[in-house]
N, C-alpha and C positions, 0 to 999 in steps of 0.2 A: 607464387601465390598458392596459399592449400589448398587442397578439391575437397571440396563439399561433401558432405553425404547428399545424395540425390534426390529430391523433396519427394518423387514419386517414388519411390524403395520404402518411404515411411510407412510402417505393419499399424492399421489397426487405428488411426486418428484420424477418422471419416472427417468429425464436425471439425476438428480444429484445421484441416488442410482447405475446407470449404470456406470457414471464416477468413483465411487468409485469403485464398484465392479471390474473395468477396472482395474482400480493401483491395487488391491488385487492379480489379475491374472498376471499381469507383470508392478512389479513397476519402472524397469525400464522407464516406458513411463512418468515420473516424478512428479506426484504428480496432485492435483486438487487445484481450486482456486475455491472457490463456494462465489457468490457474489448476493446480495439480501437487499430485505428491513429487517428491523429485524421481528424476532417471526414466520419464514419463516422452522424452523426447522433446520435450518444451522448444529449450533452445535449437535445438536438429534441424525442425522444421522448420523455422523462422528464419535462419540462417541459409537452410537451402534455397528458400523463397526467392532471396535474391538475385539467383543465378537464372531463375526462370522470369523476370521482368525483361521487358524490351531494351532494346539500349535507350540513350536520351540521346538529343544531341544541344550542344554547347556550344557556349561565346566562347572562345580560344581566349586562354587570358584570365577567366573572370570567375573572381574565387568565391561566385555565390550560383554557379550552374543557370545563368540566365537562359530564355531558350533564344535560339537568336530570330525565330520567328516572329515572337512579338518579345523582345528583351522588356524587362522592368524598369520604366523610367526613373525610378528613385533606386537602382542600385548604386549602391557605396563606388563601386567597381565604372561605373556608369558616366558619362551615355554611350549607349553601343548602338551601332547601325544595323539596321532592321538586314538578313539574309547571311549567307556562309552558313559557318561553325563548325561543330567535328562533330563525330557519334562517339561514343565511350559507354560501358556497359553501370548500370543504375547500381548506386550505391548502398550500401549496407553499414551503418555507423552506429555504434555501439555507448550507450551511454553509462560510465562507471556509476555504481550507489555511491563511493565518494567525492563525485563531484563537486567542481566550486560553481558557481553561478556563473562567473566568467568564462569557465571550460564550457558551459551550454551555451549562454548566449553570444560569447564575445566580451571583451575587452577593448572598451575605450580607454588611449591613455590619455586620462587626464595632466599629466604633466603638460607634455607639448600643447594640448588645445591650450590650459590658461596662457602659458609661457608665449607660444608662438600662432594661438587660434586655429592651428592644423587640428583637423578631423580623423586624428590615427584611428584606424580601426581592426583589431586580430578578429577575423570571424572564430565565431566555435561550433559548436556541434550541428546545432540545428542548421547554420549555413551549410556545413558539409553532407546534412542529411535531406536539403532539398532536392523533389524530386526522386526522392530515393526510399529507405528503408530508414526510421528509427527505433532502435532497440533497446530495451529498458529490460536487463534482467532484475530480478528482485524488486521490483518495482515498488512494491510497497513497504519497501527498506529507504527506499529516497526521502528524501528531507521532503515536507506538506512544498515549503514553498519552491521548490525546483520543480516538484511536480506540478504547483498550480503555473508556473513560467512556458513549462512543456504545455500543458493541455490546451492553456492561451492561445499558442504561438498552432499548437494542431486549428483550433479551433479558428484562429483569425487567420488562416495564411500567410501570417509575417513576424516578423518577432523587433520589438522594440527594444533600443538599449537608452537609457535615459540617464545622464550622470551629471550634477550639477548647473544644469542648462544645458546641455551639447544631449545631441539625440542624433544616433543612429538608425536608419528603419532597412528591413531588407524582406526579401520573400521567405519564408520557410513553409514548404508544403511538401509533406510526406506522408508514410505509412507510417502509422502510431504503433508499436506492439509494446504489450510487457508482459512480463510473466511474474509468479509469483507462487508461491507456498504457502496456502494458507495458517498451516502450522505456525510459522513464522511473525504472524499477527497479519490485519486486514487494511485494506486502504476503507479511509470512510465514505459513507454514503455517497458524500457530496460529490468525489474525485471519481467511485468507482461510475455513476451518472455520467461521466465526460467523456467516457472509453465508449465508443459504437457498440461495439458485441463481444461477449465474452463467451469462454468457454471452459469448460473443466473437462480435465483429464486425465485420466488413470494407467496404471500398466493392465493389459489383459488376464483375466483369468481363465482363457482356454490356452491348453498346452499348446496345441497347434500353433497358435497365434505366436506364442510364447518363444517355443523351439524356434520358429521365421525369423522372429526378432533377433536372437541369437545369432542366427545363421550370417542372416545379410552382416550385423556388424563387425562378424567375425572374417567374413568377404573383405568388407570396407576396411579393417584395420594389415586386414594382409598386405592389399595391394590398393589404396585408394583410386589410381586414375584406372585400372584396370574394373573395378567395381564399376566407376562414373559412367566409363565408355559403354559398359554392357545395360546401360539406362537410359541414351543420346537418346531413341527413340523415341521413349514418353514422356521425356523432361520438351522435347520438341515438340511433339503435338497440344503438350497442355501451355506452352509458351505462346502455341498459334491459338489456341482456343482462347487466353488472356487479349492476345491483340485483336481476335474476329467480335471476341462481347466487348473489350472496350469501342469498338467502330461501332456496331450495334445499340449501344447504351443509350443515345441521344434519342432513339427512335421508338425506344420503348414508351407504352399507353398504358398508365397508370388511372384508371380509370373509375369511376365515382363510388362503383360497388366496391374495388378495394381497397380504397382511401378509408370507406364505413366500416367496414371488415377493421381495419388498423383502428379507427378510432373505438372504435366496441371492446376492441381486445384487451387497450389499455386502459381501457373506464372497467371494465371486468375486471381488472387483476387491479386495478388500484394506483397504476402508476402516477408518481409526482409528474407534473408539468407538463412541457410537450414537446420535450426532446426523444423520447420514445419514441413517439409518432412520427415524428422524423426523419429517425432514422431506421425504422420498418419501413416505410415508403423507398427509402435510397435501397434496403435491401432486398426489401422484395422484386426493386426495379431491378438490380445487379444478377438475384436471380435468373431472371426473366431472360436477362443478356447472353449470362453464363449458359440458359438450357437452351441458346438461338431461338429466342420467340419475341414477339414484339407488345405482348399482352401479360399482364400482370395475372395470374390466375390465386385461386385460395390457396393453393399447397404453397406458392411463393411464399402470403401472407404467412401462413402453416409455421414453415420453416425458419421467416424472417424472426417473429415471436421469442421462438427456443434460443435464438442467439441474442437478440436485441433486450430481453426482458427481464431474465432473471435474475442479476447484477442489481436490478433496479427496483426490484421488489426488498431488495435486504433494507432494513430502517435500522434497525442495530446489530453489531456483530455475531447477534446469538442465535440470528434468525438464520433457519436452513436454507441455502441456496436451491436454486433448481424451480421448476413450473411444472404447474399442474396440467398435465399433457389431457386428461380428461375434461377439465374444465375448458380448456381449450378448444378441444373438438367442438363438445358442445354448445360454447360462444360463437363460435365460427358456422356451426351448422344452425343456429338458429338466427345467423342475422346475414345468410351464406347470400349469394347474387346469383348472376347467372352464368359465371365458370362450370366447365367442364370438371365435375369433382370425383371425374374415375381415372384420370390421367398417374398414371404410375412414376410416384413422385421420387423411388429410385431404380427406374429404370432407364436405358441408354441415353432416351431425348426428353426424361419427365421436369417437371419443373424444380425438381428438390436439387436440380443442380449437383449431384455428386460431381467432386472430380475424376477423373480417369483413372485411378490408384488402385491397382488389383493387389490385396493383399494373400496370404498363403490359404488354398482352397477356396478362394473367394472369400476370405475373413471380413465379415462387419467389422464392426466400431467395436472398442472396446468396452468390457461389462462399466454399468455407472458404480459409480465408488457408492461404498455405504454414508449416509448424511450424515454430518457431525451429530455427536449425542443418540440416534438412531436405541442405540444398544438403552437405553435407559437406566434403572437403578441394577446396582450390582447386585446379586443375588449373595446370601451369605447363608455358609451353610451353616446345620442347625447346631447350635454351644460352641460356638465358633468364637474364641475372645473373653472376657470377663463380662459378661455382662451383655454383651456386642448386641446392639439394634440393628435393624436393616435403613435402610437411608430416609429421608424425610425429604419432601420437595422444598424447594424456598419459597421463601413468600413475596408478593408483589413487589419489584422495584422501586426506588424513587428517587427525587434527585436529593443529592447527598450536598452538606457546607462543602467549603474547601477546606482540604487539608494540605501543609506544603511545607518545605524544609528551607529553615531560616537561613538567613547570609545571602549572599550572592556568589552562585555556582559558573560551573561554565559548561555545561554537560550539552549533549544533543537538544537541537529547537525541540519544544512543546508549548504545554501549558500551562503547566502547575510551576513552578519555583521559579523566582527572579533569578539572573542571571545575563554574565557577556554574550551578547550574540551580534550577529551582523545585521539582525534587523528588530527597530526597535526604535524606541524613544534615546533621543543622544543626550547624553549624560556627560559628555565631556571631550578631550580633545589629548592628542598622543602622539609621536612623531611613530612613523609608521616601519613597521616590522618587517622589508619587504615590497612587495610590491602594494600602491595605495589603491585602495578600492573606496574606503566611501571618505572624499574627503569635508573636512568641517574648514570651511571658508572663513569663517569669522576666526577663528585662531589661524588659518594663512597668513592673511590680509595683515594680523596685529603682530606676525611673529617677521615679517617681510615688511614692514612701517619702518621701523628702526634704522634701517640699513639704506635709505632710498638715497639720501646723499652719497655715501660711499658705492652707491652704485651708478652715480652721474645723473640722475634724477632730482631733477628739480623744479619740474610743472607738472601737470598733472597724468595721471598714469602712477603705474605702478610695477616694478620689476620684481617679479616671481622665479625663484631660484630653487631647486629639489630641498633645500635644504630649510627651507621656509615651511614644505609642505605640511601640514598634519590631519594624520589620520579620524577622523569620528569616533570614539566610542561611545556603544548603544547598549542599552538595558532592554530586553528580553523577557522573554518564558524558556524555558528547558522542560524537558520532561527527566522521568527520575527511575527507577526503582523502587518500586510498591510492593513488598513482602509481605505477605498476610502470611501470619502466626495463628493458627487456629484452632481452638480446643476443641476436641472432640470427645470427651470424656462423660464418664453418666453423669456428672453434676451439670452437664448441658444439655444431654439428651429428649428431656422433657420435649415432647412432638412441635407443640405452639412454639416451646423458647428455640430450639432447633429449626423449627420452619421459619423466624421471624432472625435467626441470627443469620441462614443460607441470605435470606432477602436482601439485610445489611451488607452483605459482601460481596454478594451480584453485584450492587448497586453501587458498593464502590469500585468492585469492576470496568462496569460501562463508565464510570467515571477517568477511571485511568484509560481507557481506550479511547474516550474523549481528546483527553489531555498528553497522550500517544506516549504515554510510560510504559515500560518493562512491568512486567507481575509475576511475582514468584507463589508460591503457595507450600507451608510448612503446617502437618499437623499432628496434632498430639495425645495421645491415649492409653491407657492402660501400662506400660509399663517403656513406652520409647514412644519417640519422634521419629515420622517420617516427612522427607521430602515429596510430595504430592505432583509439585510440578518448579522444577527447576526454572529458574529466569528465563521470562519468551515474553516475544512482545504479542503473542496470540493469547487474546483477554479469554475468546468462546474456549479456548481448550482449559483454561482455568476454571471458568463456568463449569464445564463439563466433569471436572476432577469433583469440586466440588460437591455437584447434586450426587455423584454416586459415593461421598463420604457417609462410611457407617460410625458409630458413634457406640460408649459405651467403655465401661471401666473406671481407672484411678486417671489422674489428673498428674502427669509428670510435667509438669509447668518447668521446672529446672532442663531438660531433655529437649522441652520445645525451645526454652531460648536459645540454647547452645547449638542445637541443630542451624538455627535460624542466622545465627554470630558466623560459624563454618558456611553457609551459601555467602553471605556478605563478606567474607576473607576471601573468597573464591572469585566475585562476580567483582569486587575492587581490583584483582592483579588484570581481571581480562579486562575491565573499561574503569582506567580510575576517575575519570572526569566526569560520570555519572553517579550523582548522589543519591541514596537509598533515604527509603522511607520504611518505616516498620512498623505494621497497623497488628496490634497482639488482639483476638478477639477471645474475651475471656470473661467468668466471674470470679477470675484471680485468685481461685482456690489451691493449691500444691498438696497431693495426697500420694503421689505417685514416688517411690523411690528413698533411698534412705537422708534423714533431715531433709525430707522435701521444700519446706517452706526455708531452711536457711541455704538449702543451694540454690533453690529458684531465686531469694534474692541474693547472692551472690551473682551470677550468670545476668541478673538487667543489671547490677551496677558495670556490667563488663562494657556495652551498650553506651552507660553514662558516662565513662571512661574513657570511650572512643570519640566520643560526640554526637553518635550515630540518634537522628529524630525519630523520635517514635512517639504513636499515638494508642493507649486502650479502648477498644469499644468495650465496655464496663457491662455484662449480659447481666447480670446479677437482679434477678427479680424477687417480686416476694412482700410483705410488709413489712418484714426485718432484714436488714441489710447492714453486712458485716464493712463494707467499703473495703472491702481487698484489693478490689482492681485501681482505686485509686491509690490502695499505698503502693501497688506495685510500679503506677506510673511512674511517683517520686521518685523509684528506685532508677526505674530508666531513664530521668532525665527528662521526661516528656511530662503527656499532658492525658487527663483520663475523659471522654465522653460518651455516655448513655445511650442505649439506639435509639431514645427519646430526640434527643438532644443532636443525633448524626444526621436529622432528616434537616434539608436547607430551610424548608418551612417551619420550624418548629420556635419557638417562642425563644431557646435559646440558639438559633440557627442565624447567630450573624457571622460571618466568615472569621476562624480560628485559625492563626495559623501553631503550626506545632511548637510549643515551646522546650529550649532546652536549643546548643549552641549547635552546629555543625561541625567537624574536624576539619571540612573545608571552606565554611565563612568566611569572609571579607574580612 
């Protein structure tokens, strides 16, 4: 087995070694979400986590880690007799981003139940992570529905397999972790609400810190067990200090003044429902545990807040993470009880609970990373460009029709485009590819009807053969590839039409974040096309690109399509089963480059040629209006719409979908 990097050797990740240690002591309080740039130690620590749990001890035999003290009377594995077992050290199980369902939850095989009534069951992940560690890198790379299966199965302590009548039920209770990159795109609201506490984290910017970091891994990669050995000591102490607050935990006094304290905090800051309050309560108690005290005090609460709350403050991707540490205070001191509020909440016995982790010179935590957008509009220096404006803000959001690409795809679950998937409305019946996972009974039954005599059947019953079986297929959402084409040239610059076009594209933004699509962003001005932001399923970093677009010049409408044509020749060889959508936002004008207007429509019939969907938002204002951007739709194969007309609510706002065929259509 490899040796770990040693959880306490980690430089400089005060909060995130605390938030773990917090689930170690009461995992009830549901797991961490640790979110950061990468090479940030994310996965390090979470990994070494594991080495510093207790061991468990076990039913001998039983591939769901019962304990044998009180075993689970519905284990699959089951019944087992109360006493024995063995100890074995707690598990660390790692959950792949392309998982199948069945890799998480298990596999029933439905063959033998119909055929012979037998209860086959393959545990998966979540059985081997009971009691243990579950690990979810990239987390917000996972399919919605694996992640709402995990959060279930965190949340109820057990995970159900359900397959055409036959149900499996077994324990699954762990340590939740994920990590993620924000860059990458976000989990939404509703998922990241499930995760107990999260945390961001950065690499440092003090050298010291810096240089440490270097050092130890450069120790660690030398001679790993020789590093691990020279850290036995306070990977030991903080393993007993886990086991003295979990024995502790049961006795802790949560008591009335900081139950109010928790509820003020989340009526302050606004938070949905009262799962917050919740799990501030579980962490401040866990606190309380971790600093050996029996009394919940305000720094607990203090504390609990920073990790438990501002995951829960985000309502759409574009909002800044992070809490208002002065508000805070403030809330806290004006509705404070009557805890001790001078107890020094990091020092050796205070209630902030540090763990024992001395980094180089005594190093803090690392600096907090700059907030997304922070930096604001970009500064342009002065005759910079033809014409060149400095940026314009967009105008208020709103919800947009649907737009979506015709045929049936087969691309990643979403929202937007019909499509095969595994879960959906069934649409019909297939002999199966493999192993069968959702079967359609009514074509079983009529494709195994035929055969009953020559199978010695001839009263009632019915003899089920592999060969009879068939698979279900189901009709879907996918999500897609959203490329927004966007003119930035003077004949758009106009401040209101600029501020009211940024609005439109937000807005289809949050739409595609919605509907968990890729966003690409292409723009176009004065005399070339740039790529702005390459295909990411991170919708805010495209927001971002956006509002800091300066504007101004000729109109190379021919430059922007082709730019746009080269990202979709690119972004097809890496995922071809994900279908693109091209939203061109223009007033369809071509001034820019030589026969502007006959290259630019050359370049969309290229578009209409492929079969590639696309839609124009038509910006074209004014009392006279030339309808360019609707000839240029004809050219692409698409369909032209108004920012009048893109708002859901508008008089022509009944759901459109894009017209014009797909290259991969049914």
């Amino acid at each position: 087995m490899s040796t770990h990097f040693p959880f306490t050797a980690v430089v400089g990740q005060r909060d995130l070694q605390l938030a773990l240690l917090l689930n170690a002591v009461a995992p009830n309080i549901g797991g961490v979400l640790v979110r950061g740039e990468k090479g940030t130690a994310k996965s390090t620590a979470v990994r070494a986590l594991s080495a510093l749990l207790p061991e468990v001890a076990v039913v001998p035999g039983c591939r769901f880690s019962c304990d044998p003290s009180t075993p689970d009377p519905a284990c699959p594995d089951g019944p087992h007799e109360t006493g024995g077992g063995a100890a074995r050290p707690a598990r660390m199980v790692e959950l792949p981003v392309g998982a199948s369902e069945d890799r998480l939850v298990g596999a029933l095989d439905i063959e033998r139940a119909l055929a012979e009534g037998v209860k086959a069951f393959e545990p998966g992940l979540l059985a081997q992570a009971h009691r243990g560690i579950l690990y979810v890198d990239e987390v917000n790379l996972l399919h919605d529905h694996l992640v709402d299966l995990l959060l279930d199965a965190a949340a109820m302590g057990a995970s159900y397999v359900e397959r055409e009548g036959v149900s499996v039920r077994h324990a699954a209770r762990f340590l939740l972790v994920g990590t993620m990159n924000p860059e990458e795109g976000e989990l939404r609201p509703q998922l990241l609400d499930r995760f107990g506490l999260t945390v961001e984290v950065a690499a440092s910017r003090e050298p010291d810190q810096r240089v440490e970091v270097v050092r130890r891994r450069l120790a660690y990669d030398d001679d790993p067990a020789a590093f691990a050995a020279s850290w036995v000591d306070e990977e030991a102490a903080v393993r007993q200090r886990i086991i003295a607050a979990r024995s502790l935990l049961p006795q802790v006094r949560l008591g009335d003044s900081a139950l109010r304290q928790i509820a003020t905090v989340c009526s302050a800051f606004e938070v949905d429902g009262m799962r917050a309050d919740i799990v501030m309560a579980r962490t401040a108690t866990a606190l309380a545990a971790w600093a050996g005290r029996t009394d919940v005090l305000a720094e607990d609460v203090r504390q609990a807040a920073l990790l438990a709350l501002p995951h829960r403050r985000r309502r759409n991707p574009f909002d800044a993470p992070g809490l208002d540490e002065d508000k805070l205070d403030e809330t806290l001191e004006e509705f404070g009880g009557d805890d001790d509020p001078d107890t020094d909440p990091d020092g050796p016995d205070g209630g902030g609970g540090q763990p024992p982790v001395e980094g180089p010179e005594g190093g803090g935590d690392a600096e907090a990373p700059a907030e997304a957008g922070e930096a604001g509009e970009v500064e342009q220096p002065a005759g910079a460009g033809s014409g060149e404006r400095s940026p314009v803000g967009a105008a208020e959001p709103f919800r947009t029709k649907v737009l979506s690409v015709p045929g049936i795809g087969e691309g990643d679950a979403g929202r937007r485009s019909r499509a095969r998937t595994e879960h959906g409305r069934t649409t019909g019946a297939r002999r199966p590819n493999g192993a069968l996972t959702k079967l359609h009974l009514a074509a079983t039954v009529q494709a195994a009807a035929p055969h009953q005599r020559a199978r010695g059947r001839s009263g009632p019953g019915l003899v089920v053969r592999r060969d009879d079986l068939r698979q279900a297929t189901r009709e879907g959402r996918e999500s897609n590839l959203v490329l927004f084409v966007v003119d930035a040239s003077g004949s758009m610059a106009a401040r209101q039409r600029m501020s009211a076009v940024k609005g439109a594209v937000v807005s289809l933004l949050l739409d595609a974040y919605q509907r968990r699509d890729k966003v690409g962003l292409v723009t176009f001005r004065g005399s070339a096309a740039d790529v702005a932001l390459p295909p990411t399923s991170s919708v805010d970093a495209a927001a971002a690109r956006l509002e800091s677009l300066p504007t101004g010049g000729r109109t190379p409408l021919a430059a922007g399509l082709l730019k746009a044509h080269d990202v979709l020749r690119v972004e097809r060889l890496r995922d071809p089963a994900r279908r693109a959508l091209v939203v061109v936002v223009t007033d369809g004008r071509a001034t820019g480059g030589p026969e502007p207007v006959a290259l630019a429509s050359r370049a969309a019939r290229l578009f209409a040629a492929e079969g590639v969907a696309s839609v124009v938002v038509d910006c074209e204002s004014g009392p006279v209006r030339l309808g360019l951007a609707g000839r240029l739709a004809g050219e692409l194969g698409g369909s032209a719409v108004t920012l009048d007309e893109l708002r859901a609510d508008s008089i022509a706002g009944l759901v459109r979908d894009v017209q014009g065929t797909s290259r991969r259509a049914a």
